[in-house]
C-alpha positions as CSV (number, residue, x, y, z in Angstrom):
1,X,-2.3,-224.8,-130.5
2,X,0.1,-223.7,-133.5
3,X,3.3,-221.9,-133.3
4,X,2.9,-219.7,-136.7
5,X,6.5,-218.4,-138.3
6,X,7.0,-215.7,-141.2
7,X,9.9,-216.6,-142.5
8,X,12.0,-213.3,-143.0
9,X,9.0,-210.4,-143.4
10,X,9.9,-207.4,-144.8
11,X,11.0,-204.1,-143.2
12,X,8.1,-202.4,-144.4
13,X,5.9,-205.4,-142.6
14,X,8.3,-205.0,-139.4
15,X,7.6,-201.2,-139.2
16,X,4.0,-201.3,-139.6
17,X,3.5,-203.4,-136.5
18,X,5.8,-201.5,-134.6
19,X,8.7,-204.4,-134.0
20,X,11.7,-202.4,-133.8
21,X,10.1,-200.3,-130.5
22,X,9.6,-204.0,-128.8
23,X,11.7,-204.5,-126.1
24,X,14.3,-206.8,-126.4
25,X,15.0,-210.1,-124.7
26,X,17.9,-211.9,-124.1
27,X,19.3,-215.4,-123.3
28,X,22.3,-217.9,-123.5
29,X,21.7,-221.9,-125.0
30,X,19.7,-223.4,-122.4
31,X,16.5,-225.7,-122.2
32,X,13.7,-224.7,-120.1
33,X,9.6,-225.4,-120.1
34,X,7.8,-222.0,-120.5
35,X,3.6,-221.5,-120.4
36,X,2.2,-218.3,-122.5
37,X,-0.4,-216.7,-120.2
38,X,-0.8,-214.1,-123.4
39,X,0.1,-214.2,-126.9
40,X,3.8,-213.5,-128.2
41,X,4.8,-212.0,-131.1
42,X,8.4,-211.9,-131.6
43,X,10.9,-211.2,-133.9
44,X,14.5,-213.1,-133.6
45,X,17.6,-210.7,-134.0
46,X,19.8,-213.7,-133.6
47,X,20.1,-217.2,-132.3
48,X,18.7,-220.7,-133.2
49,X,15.7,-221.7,-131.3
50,X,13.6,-225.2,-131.0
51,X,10.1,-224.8,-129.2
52,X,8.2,-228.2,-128.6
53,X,4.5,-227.4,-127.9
54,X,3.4,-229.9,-125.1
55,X,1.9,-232.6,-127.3
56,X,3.1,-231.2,-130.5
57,X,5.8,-231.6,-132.7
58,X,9.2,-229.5,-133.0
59,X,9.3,-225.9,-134.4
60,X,12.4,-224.1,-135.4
61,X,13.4,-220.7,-135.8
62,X,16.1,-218.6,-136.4
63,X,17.6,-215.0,-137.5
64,X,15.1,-212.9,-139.5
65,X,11.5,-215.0,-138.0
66,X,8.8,-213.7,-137.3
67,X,7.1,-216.0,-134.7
68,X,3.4,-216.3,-133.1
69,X,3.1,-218.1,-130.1
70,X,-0.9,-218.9,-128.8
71,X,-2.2,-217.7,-124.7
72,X,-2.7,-220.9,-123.1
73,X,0.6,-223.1,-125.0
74,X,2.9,-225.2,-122.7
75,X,6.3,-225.7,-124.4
76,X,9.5,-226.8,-124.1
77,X,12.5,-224.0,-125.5
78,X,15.7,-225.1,-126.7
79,X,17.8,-222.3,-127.6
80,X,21.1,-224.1,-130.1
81,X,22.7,-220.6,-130.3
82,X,21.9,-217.7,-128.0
83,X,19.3,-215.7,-129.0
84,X,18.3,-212.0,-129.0
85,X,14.7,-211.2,-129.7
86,X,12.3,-208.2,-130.0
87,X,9.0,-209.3,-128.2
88,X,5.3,-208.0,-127.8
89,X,2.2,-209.5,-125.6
90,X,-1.3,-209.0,-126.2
């Protein structure tokens, strides 16, 4: 299971999947495990983030990524500086 980034899409990409209409989710530096039951798509407003896939190596993202994370993925988050994301199941 891979985490897939876009590093810093453009605003024409952002609009066309409907990004800005995501909700928006919240939270301060913290560690915690998390389990997708769905897809994620998100896009990070702000913050530094580490997720460690169970088994898997370390991925990083920050302001400006567009993340992907797989239904079914275990992880480990690791937020350095809070972060503020827009996010979308399914």
């Amino acid at each position: 299971m891979e985490i897939k980034i876009t590093r810093n899409p453009t605003g024409e990409e952002l609009e066309k999947m409907g990004v800005f209409d995501w909700p928006v989710w919240e939270k301060e530096t913290s560690k915690f495990p998390w389990h997708y039951d769905e897809k994620e798509t998100c896009y990070i407003l702000e913050g530094e983030v580490m997720v460690t896939p169970k088994g898997g190596k370390p991925v990083s993202f920050s302001k400006g990524d567009l993340v992907t994370f797989p239904e079914g993925m275990d992880c480990n988050w690791d937020i350095k500086k809070a972060v503020s994301k827009h996010y979308n199941f399914g």
